[in-house]
C-alpha positions as CSV (number, residue, x, y, z in Angstrom):
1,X,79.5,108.8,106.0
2,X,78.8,109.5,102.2
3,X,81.0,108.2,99.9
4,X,80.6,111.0,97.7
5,X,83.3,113.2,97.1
6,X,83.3,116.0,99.5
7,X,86.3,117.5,97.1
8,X,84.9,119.9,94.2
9,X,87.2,119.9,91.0
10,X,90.3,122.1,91.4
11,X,90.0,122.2,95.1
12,X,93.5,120.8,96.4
13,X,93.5,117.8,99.4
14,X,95.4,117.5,101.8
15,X,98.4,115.0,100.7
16,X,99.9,113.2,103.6
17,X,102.2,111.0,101.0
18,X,105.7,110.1,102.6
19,X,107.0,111.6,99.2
20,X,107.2,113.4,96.9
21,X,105.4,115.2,99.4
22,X,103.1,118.5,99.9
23,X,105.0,121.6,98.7
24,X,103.6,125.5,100.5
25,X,101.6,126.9,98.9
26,X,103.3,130.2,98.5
27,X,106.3,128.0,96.7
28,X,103.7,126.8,94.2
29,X,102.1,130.1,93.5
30,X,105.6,131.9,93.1
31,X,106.9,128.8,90.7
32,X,103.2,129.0,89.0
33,X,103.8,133.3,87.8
34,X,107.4,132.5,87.3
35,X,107.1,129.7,85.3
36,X,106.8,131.0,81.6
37,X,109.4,133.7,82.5
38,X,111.6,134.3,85.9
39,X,111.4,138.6,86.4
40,X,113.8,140.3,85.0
41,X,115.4,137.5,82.7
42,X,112.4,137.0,79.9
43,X,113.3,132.9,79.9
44,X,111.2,130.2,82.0
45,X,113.3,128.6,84.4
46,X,112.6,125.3,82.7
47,X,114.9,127.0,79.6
48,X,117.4,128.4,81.2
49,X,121.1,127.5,80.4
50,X,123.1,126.2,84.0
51,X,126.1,128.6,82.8
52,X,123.7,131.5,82.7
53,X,124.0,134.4,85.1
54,X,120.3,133.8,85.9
55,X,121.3,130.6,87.1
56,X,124.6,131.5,89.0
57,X,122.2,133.7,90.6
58,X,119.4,130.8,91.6
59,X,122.3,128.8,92.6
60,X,124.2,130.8,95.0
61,X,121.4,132.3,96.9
62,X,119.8,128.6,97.3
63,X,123.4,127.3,98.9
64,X,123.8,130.9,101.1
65,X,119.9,130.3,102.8
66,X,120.9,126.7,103.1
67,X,123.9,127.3,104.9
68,X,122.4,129.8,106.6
69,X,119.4,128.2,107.8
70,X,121.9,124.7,108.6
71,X,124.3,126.8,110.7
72,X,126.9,125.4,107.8
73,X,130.5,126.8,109.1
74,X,134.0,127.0,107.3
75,X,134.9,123.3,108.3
76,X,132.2,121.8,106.1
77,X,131.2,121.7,102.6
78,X,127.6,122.0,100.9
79,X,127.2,120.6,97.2
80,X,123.7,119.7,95.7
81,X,124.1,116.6,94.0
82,X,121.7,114.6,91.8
83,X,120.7,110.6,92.2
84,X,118.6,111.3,95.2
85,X,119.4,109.0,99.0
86,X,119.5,106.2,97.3
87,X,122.9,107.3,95.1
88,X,124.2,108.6,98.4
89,X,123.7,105.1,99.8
90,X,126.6,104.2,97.7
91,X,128.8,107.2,97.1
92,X,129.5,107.1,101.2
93,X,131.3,104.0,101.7
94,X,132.6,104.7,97.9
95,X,134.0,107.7,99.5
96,X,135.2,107.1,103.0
97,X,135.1,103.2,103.2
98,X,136.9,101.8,99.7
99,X,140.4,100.8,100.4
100,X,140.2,101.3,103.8
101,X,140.9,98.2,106.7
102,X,138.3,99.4,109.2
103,X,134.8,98.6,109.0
104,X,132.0,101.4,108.8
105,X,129.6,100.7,111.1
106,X,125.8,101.1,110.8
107,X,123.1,101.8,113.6
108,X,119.7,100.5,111.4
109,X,116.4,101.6,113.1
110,X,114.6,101.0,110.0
111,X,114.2,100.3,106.5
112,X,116.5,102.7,104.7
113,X,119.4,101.9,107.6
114,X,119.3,98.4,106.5
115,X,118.8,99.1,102.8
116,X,122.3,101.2,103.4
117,X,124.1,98.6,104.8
118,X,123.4,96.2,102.3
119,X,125.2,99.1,99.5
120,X,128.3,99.8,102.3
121,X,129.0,95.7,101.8
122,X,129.8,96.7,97.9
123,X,132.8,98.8,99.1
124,X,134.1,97.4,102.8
125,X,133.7,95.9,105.5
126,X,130.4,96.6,107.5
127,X,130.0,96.5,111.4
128,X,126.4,96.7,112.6
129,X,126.8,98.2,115.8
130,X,122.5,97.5,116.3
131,X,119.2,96.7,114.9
132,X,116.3,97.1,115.5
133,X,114.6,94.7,113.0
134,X,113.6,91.8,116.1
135,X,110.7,94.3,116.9
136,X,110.2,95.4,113.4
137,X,112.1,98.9,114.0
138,X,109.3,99.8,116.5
139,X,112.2,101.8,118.6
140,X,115.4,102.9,118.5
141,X,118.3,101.6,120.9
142,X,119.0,102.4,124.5
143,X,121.4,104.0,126.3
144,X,124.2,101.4,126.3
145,X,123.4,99.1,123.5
146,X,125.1,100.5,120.6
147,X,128.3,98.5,119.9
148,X,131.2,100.0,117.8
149,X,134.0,98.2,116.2
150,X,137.3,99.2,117.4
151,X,138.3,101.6,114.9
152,X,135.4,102.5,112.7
153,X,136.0,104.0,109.6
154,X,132.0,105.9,110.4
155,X,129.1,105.8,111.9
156,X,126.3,105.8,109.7
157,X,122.7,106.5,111.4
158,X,119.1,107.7,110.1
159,X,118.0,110.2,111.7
160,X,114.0,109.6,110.4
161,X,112.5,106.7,109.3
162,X,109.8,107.3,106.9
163,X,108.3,103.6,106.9
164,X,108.5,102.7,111.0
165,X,107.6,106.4,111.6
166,X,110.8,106.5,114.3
167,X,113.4,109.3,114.9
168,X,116.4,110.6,116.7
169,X,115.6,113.7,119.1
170,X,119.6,113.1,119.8
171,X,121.9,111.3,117.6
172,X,124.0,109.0,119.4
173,X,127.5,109.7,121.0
174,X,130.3,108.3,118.7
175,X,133.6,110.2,120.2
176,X,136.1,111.3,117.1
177,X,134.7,109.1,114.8
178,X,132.8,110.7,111.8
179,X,129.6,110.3,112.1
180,X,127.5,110.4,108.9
181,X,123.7,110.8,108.5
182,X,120.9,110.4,106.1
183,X,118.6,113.6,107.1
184,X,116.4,113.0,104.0
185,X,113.2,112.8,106.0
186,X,113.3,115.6,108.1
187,X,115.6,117.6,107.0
188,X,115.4,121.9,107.1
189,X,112.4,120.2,109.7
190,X,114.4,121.5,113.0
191,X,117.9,122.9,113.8
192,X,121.0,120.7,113.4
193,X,124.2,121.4,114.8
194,X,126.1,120.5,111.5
195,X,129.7,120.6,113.3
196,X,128.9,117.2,114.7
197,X,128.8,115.4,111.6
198,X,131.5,113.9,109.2
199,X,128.9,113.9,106.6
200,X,125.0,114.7,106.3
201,X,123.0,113.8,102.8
202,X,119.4,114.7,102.3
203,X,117.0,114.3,99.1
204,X,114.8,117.4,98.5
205,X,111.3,115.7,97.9
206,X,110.4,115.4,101.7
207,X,110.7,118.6,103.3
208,X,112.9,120.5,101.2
209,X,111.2,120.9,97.4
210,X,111.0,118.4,94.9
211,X,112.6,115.4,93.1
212,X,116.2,115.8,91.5
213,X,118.4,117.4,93.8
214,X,120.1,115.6,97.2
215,X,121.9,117.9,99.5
216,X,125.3,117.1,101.0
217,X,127.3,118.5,104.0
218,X,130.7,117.2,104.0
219,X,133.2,117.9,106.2
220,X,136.7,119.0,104.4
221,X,139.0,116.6,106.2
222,X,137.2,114.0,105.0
223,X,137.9,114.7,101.3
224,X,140.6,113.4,101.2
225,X,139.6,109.3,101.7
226,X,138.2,109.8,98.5
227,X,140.2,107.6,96.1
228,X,141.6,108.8,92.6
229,X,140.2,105.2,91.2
230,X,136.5,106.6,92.1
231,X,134.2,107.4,89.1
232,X,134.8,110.8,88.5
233,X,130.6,112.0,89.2
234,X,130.9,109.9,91.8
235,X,133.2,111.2,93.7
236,X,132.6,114.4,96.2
237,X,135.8,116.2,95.2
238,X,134.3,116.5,92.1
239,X,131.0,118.0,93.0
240,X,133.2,120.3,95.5
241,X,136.1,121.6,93.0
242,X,132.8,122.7,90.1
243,X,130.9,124.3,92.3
244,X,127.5,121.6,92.5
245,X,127.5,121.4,88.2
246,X,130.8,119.5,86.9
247,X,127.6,118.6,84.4
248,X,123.7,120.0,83.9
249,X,122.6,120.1,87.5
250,X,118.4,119.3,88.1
251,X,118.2,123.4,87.3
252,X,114.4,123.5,88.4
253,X,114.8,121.3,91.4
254,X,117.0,123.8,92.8
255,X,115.3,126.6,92.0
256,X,112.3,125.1,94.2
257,X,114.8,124.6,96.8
258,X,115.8,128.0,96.6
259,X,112.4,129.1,97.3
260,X,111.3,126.8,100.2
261,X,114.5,128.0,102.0
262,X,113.1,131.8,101.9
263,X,109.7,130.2,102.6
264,X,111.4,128.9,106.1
265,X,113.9,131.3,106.9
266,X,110.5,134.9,105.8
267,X,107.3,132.6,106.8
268,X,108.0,129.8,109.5
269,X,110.8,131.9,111.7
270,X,113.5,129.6,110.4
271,X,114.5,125.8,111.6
272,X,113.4,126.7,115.7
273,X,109.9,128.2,114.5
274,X,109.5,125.1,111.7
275,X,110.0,123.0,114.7
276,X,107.8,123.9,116.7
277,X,105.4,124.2,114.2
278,X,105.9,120.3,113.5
279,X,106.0,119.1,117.2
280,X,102.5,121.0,117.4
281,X,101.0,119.3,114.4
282,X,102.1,115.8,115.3
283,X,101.2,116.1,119.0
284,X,97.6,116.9,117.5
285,X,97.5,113.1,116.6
286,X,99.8,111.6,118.8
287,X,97.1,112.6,121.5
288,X,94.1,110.7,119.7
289,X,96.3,107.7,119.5
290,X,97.2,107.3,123.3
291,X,93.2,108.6,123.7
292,X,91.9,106.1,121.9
293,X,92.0,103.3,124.2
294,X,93.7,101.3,122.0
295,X,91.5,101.8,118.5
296,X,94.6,103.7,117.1
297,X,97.7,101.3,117.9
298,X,100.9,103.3,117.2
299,X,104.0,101.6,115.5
300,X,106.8,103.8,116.9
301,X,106.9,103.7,121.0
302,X,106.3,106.7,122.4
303,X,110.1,108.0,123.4
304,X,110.9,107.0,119.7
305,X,107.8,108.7,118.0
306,X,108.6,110.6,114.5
307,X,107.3,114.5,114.0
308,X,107.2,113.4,110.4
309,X,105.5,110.5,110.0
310,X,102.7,109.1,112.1
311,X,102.0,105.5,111.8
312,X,99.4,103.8,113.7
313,X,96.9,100.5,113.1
314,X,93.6,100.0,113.5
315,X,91.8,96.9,115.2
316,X,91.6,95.1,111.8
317,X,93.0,95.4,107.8
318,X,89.2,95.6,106.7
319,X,88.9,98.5,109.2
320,X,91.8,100.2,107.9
321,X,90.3,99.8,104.6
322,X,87.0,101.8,105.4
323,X,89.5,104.1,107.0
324,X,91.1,105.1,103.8
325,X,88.5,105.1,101.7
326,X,87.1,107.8,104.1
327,X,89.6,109.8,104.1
328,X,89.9,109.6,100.8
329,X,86.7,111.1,100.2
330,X,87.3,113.8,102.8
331,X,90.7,114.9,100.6
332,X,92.6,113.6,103.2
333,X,94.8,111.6,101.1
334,X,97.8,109.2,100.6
335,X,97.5,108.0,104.4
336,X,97.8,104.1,103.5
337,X,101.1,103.0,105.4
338,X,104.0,100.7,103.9
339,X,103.4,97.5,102.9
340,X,106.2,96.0,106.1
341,X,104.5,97.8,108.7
342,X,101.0,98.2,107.4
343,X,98.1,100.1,108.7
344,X,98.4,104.1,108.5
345,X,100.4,106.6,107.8
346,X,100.4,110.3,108.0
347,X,103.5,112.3,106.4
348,X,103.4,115.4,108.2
349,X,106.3,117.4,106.4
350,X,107.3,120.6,106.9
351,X,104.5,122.1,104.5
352,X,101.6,119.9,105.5
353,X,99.2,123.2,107.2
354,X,97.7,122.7,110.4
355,X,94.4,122.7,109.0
356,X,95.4,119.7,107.4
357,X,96.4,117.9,110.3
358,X,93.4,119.2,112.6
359,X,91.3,117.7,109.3
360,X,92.7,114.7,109.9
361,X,92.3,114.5,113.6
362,X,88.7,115.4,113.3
363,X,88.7,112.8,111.1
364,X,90.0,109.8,113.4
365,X,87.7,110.8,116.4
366,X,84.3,111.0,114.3
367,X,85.2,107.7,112.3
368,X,86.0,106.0,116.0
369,X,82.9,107.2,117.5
370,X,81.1,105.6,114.5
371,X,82.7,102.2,115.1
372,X,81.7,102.5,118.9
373,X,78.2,103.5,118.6
């Protein structure tokens, strides 16, 4: 293969980064004309005051299609918050843990679960209930082999790791107790049923637009573990009682947000057709790998396998190397995998085409065959 760029200049690849991640098309075209003034209001949205009726406008259509899309009923609350995962890592056991005598308890299939638990030991006690970290988060657990505390104050589980490439088709039974979720990976990628969560938290800059903006769905009755000693922005009551601004909120962020939830709910037949669209484009690899005879070794086990993120090895680092490089000259890019697992991966978010992926499939059988011959 040449190792001349096959991309001309201006011509956009194919980004299969884990995030911040590809963005449709349509989104970037509408932000592109909009972008030196939204219609009707003469101002770019970059300019635009948060107290502005332009904004109140931008902000409650984005919460309506996201509650709308979600299935969000009258027993939850949605706020967009800023600090991305990461914050959110902390604000739960600030939240529903701090003060408290039971233990929140943590399922960790991967490296954001454990990076959780290490913030919920800041605010509590901490129960891991299982890990998977003995196979290196290759699977998540069996029927049977969760153990709870007694009285857990949560249940905290990930529903997509990014790095293992391993996710939940079914979250785990936990009874009456909350059960909280970090979505950030695949959320608006399929339908939830949000009444069976205490708490859900998702960054945008996966599947849902860009950097700046997290999305939380809290249930109301939890509210009130929230302690009056809490930092007042970090403390959901806050976010709740303002409306998602008690200060500037990430303004553009949201607008994107805004704008990939009509690109779901107008172009991909909401969260059932974006599913199915994802399932479809992940298959498309998942059957080279168990074709391949062992060339492409996957990292998740095949009950376990993420419609996001596609991780796989090849026989050897130096062959991986070629790999990329490859692809790279292809515009396939942004497929080397984390530096814990290794290898590949391919991010195949919510706005990653199916030409992309079919590139990439191509891709994999041809540069096989060349090893083989």
């Amino acid at each position: 293969m040449t190792e001349r760029s096959l991309v001309s200049d201006g011509e956009r690849v194919f980004n299969f980064s884990p995030g911040p991640a590809v963005l449709p098309l349509e989104v970037l075209e509408q932000a592109r004309d909009e972008l030196l003034a939204l219609p009707g209001v003469g101002i770019s949205v970059l300019e635009i005051s948060h107290r502005s009726p332009a904004f109140d406008r931008i902000l409650e259509e984005t919460l309506a299609d996201l509650k709308g899309l979600l299935g969000v009923g009258d027993s939850h609350e949605l706020v967009l918050v800023q600090g991305g995962a990461s914050l959110q890592f902390s604000m739960v056991p600030m939240n529903l843990l701090r003060g408290r005598p039971e233990s929140a308890d943590y399922v960790v299939t991967g490296t954001w679960g454990a990076t959780a638990v290490k913030e919920a030991r800041r605010e509590g006690r901490v129960h891991v209930a299982w890990d998977g970290a003995a196979t290196n988060y290759d699977r998540l657990p069996a029927a049977g082999e969760i153990r709870l505390s007694d009285t857990p104050a949560y249940v905290h589980v990930t529903s997509n790791e990014t790095i293992q490439g391993v996710q939940w088709k079914r979250d785990p039974d936990v009874g009456a107790v909350p059960l909280v979720c970090d979505c950030s990976s695949d959320f608006l990628s399929r339908p939830v049923d949000v009444a069976n969560y205490g708490l859900i938290y998702a960054c945008a800059q996966k599947n849902a637009g860009i950097a700046g903006v997290t999305a939380v769905i809290i249930r109301r009755d939890l509210l009130e573990r929230s302690r009056d000693d809490l930092p007042t922005m970090l403390d959901y009551r806050t976010h709740v009682k303002n409306g998602s601004r008690p200060n500037t909120p990430p303004v553009f962020a949201v607008y994107v947000l805004g704008l990939v939830c009509r690109w779901i709910r107008d172009s991909m037949g909401g969260l059932e057709g974006m599913a199915r669209h994802n399932r479809a484009k992940a298959k498309l690899l998942y059957d080279v790998l168990d074709a391949s005879a062992g060339f492409y070794a996957g990292h998740a086990r095949p009950e376990c396998r993420s419609d996001m993120n596609v991780t796989f090895r090849l026989p050897d680092e130096a062959t991986e190397k070629e790999f990329v490089k490859g692809a790279t000259v292809r515009g396939l890019v942004d497929l080397k995998g984390h530096r814990s697992v290794g290898g590949i991966r391919a991010s195949v978010y919510n706005a990653m085409p199916m030409e992309g992926v079919e590139s990439l499939r191509d891709y994999m059988l041809e540069f096989q065959q060349t090893r083989r011959a």
